[in-house]
Predicted model as a PDB file, atoms N, CA, C, CB and O in Angstrom, pLDDT in the B-factor column:
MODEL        1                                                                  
ATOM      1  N   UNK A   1       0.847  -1.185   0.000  1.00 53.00           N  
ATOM      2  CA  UNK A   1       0.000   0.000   0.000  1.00 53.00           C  
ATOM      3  C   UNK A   1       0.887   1.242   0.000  1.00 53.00           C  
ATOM      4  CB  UNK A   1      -0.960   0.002   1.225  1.00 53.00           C  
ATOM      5  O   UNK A   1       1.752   1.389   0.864  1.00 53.00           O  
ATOM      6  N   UNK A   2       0.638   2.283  -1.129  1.00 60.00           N  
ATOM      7  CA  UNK A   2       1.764   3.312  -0.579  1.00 60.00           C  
ATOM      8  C   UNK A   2       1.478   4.416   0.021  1.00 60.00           C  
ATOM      9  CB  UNK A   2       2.552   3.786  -1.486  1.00 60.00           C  
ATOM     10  O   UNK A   2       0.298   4.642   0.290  1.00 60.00           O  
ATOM     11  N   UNK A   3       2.370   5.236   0.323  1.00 71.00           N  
ATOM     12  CA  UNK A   3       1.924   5.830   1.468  1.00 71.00           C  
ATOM     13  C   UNK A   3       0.901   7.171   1.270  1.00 71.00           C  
ATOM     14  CB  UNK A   3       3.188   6.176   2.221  1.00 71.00           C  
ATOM     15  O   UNK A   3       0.775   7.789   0.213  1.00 71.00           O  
ATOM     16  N   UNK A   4       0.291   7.433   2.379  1.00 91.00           N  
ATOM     17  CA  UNK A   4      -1.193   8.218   2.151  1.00 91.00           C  
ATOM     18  C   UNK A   4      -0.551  10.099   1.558  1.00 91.00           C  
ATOM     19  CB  UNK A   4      -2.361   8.246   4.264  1.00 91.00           C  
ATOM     20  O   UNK A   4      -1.125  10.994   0.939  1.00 91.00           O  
ATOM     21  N   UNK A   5       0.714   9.993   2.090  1.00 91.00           N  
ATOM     22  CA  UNK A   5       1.158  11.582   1.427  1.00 91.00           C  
ATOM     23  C   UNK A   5       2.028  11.379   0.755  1.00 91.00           C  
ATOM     24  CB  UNK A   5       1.640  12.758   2.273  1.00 91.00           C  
ATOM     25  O   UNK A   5       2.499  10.252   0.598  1.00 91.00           O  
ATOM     26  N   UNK A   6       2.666  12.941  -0.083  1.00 93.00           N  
ATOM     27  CA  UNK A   6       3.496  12.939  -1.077  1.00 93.00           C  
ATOM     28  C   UNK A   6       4.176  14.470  -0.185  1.00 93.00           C  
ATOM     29  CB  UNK A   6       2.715  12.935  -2.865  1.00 93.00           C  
ATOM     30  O   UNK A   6       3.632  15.334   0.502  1.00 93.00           O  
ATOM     31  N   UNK A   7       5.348  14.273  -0.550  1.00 94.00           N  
ATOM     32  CA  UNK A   7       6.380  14.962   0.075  1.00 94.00           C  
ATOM     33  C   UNK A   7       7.250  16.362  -0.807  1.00 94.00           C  
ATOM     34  CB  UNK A   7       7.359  13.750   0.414  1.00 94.00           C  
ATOM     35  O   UNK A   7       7.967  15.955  -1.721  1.00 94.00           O  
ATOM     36  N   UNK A   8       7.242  17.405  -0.673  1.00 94.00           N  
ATOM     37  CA  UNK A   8       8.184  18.160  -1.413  1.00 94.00           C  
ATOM     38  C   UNK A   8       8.697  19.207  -0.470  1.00 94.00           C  
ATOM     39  CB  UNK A   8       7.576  18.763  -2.693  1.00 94.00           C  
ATOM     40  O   UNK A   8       8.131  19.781   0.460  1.00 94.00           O  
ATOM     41  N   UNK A   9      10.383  19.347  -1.130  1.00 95.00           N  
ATOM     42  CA  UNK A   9      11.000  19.999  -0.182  1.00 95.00           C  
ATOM     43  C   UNK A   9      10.750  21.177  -0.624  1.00 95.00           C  
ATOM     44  CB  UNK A   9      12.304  19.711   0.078  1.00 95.00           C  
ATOM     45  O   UNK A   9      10.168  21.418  -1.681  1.00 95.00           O  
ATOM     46  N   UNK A  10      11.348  22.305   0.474  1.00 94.00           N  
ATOM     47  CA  UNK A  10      11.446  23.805  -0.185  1.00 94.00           C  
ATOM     48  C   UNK A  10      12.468  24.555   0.719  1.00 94.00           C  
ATOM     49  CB  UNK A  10       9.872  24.696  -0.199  1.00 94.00           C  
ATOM     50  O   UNK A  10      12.465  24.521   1.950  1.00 94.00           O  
ATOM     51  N   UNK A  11      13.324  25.224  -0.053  1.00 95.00           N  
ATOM     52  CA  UNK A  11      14.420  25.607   0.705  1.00 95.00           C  
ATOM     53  C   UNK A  11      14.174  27.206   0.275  1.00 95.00           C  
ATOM     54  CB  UNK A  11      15.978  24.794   0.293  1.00 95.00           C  
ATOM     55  O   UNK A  11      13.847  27.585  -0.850  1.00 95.00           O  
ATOM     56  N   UNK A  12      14.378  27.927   1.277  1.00 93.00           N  
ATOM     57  CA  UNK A  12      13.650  29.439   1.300  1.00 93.00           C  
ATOM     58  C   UNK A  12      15.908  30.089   1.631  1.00 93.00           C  
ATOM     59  CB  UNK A  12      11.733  29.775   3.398  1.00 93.00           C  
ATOM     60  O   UNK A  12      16.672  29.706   2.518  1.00 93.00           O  
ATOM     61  N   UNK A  13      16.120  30.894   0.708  1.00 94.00           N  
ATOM     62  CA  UNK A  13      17.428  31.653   1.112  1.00 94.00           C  
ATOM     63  C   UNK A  13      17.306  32.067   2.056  1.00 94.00           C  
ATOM     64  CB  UNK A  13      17.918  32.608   0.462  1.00 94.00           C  
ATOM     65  O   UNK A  13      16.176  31.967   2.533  1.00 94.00           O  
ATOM     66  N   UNK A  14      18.487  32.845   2.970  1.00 93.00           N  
ATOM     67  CA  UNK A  14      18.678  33.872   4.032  1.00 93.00           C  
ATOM     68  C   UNK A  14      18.320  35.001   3.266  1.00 93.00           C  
ATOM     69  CB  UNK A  14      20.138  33.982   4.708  1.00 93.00           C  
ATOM     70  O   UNK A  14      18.539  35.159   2.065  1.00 93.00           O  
ATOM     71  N   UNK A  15      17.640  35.929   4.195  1.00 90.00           N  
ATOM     72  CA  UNK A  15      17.371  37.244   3.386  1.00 90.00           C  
ATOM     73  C   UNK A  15      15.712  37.178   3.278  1.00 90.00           C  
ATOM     74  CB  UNK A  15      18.230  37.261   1.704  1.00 90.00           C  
ATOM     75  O   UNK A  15      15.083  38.235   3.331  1.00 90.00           O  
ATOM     76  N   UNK A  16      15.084  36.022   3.138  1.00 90.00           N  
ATOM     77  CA  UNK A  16      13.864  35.943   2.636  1.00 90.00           C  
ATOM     78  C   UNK A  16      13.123  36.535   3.821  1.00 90.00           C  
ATOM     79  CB  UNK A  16      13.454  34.519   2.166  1.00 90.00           C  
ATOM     80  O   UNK A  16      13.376  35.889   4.838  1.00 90.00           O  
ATOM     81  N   UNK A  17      12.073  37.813   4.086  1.00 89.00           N  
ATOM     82  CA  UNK A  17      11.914  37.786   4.984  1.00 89.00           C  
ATOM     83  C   UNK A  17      10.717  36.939   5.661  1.00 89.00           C  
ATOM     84  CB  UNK A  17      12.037  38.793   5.067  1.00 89.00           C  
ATOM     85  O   UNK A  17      10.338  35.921   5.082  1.00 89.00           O  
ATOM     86  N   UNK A  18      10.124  37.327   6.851  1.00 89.00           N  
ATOM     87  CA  UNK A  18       9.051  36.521   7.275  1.00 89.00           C  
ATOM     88  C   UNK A  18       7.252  36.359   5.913  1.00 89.00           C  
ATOM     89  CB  UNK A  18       8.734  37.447   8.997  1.00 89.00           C  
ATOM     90  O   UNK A  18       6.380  35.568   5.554  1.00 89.00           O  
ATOM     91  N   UNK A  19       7.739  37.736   5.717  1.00 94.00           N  
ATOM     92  CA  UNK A  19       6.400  38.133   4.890  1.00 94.00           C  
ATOM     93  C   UNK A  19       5.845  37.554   3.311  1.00 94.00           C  
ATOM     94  CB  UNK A  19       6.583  39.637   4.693  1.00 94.00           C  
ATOM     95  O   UNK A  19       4.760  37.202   2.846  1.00 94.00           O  
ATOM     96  N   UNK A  20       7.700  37.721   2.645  1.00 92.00           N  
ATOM     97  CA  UNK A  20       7.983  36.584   1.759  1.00 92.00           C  
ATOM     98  C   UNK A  20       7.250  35.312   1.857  1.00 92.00           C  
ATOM     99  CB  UNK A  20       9.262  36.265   1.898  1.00 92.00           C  
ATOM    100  O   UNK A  20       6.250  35.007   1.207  1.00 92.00           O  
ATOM    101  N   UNK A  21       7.951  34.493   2.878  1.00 90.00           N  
ATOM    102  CA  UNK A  21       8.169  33.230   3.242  1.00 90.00           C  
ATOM    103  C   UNK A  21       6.373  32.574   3.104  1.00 90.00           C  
ATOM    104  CB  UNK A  21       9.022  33.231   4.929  1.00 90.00           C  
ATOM    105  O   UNK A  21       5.706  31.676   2.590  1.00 90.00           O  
ATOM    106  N   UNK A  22       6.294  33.561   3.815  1.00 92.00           N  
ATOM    107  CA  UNK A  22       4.245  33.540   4.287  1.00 92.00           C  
ATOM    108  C   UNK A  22       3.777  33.119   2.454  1.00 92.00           C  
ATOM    109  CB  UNK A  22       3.197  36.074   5.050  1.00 92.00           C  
ATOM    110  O   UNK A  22       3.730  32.011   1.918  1.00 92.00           O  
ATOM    111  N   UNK A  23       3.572  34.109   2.037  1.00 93.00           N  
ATOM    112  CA  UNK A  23       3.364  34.419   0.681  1.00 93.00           C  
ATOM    113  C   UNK A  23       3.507  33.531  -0.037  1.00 93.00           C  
ATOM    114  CB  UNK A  23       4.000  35.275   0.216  1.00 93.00           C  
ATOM    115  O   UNK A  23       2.537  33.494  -0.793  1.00 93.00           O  
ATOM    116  N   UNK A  24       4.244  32.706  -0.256  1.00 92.00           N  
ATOM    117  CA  UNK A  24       5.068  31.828  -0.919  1.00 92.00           C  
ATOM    118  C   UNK A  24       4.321  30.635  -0.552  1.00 92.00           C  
ATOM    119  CB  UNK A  24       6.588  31.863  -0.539  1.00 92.00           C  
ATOM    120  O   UNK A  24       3.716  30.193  -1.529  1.00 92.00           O  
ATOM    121  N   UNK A  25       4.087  29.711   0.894  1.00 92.00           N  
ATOM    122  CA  UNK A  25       3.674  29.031   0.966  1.00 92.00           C  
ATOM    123  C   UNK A  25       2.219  28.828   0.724  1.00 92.00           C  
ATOM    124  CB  UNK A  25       4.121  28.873   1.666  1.00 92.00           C  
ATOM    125  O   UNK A  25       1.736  27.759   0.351  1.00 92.00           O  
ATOM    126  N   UNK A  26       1.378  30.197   1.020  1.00 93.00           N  
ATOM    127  CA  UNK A  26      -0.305  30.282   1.339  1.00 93.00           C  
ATOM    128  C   UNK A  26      -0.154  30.221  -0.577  1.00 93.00           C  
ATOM    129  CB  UNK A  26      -1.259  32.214   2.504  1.00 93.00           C  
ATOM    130  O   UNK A  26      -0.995  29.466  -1.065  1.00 93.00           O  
ATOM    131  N   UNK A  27       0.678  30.831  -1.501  1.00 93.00           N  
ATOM    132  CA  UNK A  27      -0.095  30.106  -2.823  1.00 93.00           C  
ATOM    133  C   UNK A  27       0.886  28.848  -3.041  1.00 93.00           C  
ATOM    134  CB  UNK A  27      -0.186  31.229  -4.437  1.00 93.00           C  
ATOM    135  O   UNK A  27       1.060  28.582  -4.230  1.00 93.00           O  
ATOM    136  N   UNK A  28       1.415  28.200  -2.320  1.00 92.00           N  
ATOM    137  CA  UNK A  28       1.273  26.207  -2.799  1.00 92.00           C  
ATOM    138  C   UNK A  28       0.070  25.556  -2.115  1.00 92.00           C  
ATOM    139  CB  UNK A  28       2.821  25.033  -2.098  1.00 92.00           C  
ATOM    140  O   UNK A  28      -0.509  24.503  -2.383  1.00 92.00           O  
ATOM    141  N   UNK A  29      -0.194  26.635  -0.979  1.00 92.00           N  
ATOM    142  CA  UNK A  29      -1.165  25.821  -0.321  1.00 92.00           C  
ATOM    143  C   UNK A  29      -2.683  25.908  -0.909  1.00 92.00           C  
ATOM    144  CB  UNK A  29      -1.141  26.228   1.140  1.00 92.00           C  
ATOM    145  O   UNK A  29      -3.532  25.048  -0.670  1.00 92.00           O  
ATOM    146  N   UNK A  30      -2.842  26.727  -1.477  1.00 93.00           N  
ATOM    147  CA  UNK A  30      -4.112  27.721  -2.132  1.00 93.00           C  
ATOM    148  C   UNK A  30      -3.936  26.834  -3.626  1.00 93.00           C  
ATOM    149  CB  UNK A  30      -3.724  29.938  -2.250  1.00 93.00           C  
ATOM    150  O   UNK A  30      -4.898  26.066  -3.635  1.00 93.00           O  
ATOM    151  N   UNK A  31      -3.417  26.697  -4.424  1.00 93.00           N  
ATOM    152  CA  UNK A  31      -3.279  26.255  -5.515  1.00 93.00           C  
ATOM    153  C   UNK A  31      -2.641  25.285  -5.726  1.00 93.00           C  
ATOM    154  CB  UNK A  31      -2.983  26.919  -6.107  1.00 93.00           C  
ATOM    155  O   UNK A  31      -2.963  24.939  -6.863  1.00 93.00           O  
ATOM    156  N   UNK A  32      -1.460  24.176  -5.096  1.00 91.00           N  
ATOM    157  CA  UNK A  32      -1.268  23.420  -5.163  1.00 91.00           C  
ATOM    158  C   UNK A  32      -1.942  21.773  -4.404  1.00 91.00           C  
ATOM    159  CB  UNK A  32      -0.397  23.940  -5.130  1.00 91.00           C  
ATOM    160  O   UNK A  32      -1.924  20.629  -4.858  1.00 91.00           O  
ATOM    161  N   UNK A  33      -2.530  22.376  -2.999  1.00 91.00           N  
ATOM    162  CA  UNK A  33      -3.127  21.704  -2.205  1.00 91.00           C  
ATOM    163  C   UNK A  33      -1.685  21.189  -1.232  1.00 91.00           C  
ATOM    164  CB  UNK A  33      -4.104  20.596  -3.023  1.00 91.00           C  
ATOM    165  O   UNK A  33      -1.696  20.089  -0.680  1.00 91.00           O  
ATOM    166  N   UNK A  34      -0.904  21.804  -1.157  1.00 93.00           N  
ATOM    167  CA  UNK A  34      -0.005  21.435  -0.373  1.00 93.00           C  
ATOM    168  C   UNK A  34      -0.132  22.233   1.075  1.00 93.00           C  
ATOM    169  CB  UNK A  34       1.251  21.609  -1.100  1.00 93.00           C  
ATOM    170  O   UNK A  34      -0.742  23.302   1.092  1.00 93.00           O  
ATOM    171  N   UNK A  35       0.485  21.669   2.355  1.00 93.00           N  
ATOM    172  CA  UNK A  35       0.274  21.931   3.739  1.00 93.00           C  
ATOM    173  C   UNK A  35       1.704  21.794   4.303  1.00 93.00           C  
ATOM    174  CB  UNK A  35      -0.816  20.932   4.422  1.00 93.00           C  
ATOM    175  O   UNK A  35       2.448  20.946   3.811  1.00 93.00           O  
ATOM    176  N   UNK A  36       2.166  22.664   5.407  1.00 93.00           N  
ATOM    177  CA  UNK A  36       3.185  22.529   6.209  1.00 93.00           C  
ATOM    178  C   UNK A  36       3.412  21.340   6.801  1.00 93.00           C  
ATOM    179  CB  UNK A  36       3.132  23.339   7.034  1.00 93.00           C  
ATOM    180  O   UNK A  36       2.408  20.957   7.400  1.00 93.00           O  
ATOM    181  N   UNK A  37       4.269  20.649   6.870  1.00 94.00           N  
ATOM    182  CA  UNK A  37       4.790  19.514   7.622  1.00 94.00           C  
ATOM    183  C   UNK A  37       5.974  20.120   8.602  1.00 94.00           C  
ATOM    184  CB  UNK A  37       5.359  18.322   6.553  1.00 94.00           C  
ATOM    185  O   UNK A  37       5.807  20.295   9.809  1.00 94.00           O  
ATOM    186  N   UNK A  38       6.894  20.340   8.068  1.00 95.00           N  
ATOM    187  CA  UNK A  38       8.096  20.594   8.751  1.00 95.00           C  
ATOM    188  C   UNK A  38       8.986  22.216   8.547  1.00 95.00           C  
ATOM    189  CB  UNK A  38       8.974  19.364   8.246  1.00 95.00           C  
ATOM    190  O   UNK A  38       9.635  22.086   7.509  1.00 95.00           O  
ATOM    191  N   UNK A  39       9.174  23.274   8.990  1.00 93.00           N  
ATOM    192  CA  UNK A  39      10.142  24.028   9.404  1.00 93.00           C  
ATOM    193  C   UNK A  39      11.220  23.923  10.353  1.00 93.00           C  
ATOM    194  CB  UNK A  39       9.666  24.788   9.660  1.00 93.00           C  
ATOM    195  O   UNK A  39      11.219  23.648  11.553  1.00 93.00           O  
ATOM    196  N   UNK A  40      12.351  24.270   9.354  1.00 94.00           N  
ATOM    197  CA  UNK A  40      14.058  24.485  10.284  1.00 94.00           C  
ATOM    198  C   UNK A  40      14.275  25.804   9.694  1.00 94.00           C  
ATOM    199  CB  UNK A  40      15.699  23.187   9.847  1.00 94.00           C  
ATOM    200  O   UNK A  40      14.165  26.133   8.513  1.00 94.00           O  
ATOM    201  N   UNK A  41      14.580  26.460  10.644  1.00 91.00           N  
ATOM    202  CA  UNK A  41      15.364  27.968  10.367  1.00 91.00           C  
ATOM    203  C   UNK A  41      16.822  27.634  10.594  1.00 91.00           C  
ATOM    204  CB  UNK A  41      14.875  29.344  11.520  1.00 91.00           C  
ATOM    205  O   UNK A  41      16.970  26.802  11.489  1.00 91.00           O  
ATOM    206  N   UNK A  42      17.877  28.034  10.057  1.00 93.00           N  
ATOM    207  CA  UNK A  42      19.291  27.942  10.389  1.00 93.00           C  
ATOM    208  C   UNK A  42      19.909  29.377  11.012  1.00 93.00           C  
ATOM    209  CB  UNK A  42      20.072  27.507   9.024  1.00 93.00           C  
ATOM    210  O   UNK A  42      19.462  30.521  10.937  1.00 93.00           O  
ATOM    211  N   UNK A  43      20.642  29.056  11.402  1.00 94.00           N  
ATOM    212  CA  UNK A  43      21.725  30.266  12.322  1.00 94.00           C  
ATOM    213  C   UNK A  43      22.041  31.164  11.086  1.00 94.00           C  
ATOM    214  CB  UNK A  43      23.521  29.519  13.169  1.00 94.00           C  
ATOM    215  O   UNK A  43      22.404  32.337  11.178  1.00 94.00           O  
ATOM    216  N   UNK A  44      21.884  30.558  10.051  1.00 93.00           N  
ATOM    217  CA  UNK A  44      22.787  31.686   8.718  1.00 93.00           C  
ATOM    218  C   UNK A  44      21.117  32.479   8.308  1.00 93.00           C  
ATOM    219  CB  UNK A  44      23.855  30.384   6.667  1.00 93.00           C  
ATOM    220  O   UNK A  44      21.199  33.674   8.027  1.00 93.00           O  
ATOM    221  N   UNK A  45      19.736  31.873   8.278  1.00 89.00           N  
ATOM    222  CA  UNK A  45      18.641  32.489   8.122  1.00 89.00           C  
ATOM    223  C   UNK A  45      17.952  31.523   7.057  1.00 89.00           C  
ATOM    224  CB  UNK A  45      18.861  33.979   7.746  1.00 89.00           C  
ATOM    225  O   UNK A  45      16.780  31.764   6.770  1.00 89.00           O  
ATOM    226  N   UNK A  46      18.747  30.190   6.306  1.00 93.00           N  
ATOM    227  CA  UNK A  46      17.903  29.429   5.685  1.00 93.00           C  
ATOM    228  C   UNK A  46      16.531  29.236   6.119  1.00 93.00           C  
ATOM    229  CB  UNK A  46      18.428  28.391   5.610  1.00 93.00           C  
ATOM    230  O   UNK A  46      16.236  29.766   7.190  1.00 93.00           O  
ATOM    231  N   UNK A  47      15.753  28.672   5.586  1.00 92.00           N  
ATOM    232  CA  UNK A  47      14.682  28.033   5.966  1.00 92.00           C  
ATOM    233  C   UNK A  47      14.574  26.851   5.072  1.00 92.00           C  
ATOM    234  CB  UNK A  47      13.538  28.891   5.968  1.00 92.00           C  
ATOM    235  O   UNK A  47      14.581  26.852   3.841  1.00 92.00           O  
ATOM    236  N   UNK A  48      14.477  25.897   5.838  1.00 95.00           N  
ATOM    237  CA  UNK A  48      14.336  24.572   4.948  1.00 95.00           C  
ATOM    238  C   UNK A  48      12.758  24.149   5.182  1.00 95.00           C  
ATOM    239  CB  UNK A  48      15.508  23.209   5.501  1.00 95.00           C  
ATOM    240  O   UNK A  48      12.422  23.820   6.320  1.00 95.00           O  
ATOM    241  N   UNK A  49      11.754  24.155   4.081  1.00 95.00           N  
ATOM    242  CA  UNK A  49      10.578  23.669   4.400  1.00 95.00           C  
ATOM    243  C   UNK A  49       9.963  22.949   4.225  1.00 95.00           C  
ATOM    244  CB  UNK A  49      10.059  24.017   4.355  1.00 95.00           C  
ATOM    245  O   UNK A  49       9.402  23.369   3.213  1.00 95.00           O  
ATOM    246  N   UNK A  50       9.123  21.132   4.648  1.00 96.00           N  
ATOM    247  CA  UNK A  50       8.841  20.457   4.388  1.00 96.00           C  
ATOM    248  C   UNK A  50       7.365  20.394   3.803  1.00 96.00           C  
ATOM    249  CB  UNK A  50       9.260  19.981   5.127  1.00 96.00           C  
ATOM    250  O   UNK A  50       6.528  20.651   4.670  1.00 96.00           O  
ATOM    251  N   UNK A  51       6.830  20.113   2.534  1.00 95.00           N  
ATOM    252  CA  UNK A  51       5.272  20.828   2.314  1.00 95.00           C  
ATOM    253  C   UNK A  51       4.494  19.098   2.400  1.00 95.00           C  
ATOM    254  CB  UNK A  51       4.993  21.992   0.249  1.00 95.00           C  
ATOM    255  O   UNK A  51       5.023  17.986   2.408  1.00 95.00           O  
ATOM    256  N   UNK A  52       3.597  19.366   2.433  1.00 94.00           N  
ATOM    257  CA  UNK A  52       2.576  17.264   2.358  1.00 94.00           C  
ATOM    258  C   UNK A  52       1.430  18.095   1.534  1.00 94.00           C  
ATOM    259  CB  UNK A  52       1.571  16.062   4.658  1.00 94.00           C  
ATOM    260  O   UNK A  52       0.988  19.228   1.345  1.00 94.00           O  
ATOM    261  N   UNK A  53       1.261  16.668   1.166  1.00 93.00           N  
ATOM    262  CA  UNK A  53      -0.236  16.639   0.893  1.00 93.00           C  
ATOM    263  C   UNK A  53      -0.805  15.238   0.539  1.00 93.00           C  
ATOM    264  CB  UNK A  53      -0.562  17.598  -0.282  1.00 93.00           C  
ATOM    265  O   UNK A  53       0.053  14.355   0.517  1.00 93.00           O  
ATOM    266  N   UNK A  54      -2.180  14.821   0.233  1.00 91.00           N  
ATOM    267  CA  UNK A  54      -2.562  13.605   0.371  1.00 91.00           C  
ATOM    268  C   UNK A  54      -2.559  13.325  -1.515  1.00 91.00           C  
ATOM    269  CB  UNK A  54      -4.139  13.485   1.404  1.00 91.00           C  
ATOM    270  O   UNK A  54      -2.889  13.921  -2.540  1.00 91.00           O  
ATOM    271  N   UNK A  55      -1.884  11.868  -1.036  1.00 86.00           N  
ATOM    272  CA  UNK A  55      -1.734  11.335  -2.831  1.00 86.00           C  
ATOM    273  C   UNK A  55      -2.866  11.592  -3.521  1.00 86.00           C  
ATOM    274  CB  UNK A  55      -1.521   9.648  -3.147  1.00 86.00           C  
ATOM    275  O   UNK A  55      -3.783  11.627  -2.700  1.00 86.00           O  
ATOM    276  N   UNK A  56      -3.346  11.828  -4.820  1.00 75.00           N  
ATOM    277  CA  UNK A  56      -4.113  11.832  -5.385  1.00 75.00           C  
ATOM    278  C   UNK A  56      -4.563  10.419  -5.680  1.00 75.00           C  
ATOM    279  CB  UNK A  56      -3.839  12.583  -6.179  1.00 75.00           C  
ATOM    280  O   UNK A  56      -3.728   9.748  -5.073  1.00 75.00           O  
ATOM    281  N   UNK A  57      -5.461   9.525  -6.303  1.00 69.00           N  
ATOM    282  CA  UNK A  57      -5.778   8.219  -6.771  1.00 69.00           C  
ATOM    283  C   UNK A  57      -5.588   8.623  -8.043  1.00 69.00           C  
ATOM    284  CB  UNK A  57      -7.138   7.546  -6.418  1.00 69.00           C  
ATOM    285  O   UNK A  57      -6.416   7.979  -8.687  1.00 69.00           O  
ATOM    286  N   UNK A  58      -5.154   9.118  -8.572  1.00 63.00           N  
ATOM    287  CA  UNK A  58      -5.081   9.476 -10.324  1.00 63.00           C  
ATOM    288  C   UNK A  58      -3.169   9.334 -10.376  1.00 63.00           C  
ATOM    289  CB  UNK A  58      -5.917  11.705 -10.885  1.00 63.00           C  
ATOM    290  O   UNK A  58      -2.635   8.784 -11.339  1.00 63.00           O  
ATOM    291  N   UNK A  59      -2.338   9.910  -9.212  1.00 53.00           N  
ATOM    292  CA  UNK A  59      -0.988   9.891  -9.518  1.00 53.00           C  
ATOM    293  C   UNK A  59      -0.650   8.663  -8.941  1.00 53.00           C  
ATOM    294  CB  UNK A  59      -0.178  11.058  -9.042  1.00 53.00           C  
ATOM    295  O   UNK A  59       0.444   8.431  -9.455  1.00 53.00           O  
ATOM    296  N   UNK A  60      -0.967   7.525  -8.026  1.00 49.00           N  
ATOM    297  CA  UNK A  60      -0.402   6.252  -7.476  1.00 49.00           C  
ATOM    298  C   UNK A  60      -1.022   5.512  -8.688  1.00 49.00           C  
ATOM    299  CB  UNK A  60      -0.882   5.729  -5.806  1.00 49.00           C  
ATOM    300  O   UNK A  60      -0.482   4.413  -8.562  1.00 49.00           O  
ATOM    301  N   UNK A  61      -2.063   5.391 -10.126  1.00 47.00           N  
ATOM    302  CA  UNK A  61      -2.488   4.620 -10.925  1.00 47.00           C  
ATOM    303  C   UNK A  61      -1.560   3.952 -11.448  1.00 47.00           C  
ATOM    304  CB  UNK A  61      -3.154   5.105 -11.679  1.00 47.00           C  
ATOM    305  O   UNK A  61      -0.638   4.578 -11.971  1.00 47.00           O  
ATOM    306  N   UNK A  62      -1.549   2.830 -11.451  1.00 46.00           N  
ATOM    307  CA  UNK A  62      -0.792   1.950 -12.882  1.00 46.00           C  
ATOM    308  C   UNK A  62      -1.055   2.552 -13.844  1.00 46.00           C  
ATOM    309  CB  UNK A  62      -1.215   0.482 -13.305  1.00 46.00           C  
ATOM    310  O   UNK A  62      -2.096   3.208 -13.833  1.00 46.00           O  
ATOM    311  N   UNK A  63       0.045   2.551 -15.384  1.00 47.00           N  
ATOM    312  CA  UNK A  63      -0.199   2.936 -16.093  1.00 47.00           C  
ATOM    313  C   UNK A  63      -0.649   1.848 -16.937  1.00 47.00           C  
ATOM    314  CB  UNK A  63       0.544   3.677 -16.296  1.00 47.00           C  
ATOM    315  O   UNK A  63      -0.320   0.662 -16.929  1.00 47.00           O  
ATOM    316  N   UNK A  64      -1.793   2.737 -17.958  1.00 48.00           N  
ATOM    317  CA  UNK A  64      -2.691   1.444 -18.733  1.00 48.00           C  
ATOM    318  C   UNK A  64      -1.479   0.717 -19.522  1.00 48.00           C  
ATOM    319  CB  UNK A  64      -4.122   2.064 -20.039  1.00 48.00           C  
ATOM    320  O   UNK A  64      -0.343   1.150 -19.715  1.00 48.00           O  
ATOM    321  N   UNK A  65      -2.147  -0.725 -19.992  1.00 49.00           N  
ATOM    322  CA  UNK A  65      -1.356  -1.312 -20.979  1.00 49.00           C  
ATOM    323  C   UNK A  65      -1.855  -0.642 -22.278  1.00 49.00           C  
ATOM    324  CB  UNK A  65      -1.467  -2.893 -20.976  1.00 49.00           C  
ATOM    325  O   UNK A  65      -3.068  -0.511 -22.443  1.00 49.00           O  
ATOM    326  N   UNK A  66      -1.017  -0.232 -23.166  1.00 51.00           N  
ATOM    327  CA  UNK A  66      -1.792   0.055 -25.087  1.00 51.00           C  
ATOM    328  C   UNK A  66      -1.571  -1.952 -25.310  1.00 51.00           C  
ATOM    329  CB  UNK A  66      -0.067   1.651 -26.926  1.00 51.00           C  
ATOM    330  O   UNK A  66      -0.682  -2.721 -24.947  1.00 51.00           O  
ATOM    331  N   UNK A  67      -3.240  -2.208 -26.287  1.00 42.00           N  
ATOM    332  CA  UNK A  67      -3.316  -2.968 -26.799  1.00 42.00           C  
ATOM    333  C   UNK A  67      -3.433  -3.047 -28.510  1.00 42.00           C  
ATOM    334  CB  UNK A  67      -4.029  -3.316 -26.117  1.00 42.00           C  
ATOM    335  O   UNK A  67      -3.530  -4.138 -29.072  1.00 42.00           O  
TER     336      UNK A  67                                                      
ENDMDL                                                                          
END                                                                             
């Protein structure tokens, strides 16, 4: 069975500020259907961000056989 989410990373530069950062995620979340999983801020100001969302049944499909 595979698993119920799908995973994408997102790595935000130093510099980006808070307001950016916001922005950025509310349209993957708004238009992609993606949701926060995980934030790390680093000492240098990275942000590394983990996004989820639930598999679709159309992207886990086998692909048809052509006959």
């Amino acid at each position: 069975m595979p698993p119920d989410y799908e995973y994408a990373p997102l790595r935000l530069p130093p510099g980006t500020d808070r307001v950016s950062a916001q922005v950025e995620l509310t349209i993957r979340a708004e238009y992609g259907g993606w949701e926060l999983a995980r934030v790390r801020l680093y000492p240098d100001g990275t942000r590394k961000v983990v996004l989820r969302r639930r598999r679709r049944p159309d992207s886990t499909a086998a692909p048809a056989l052509a006959t």
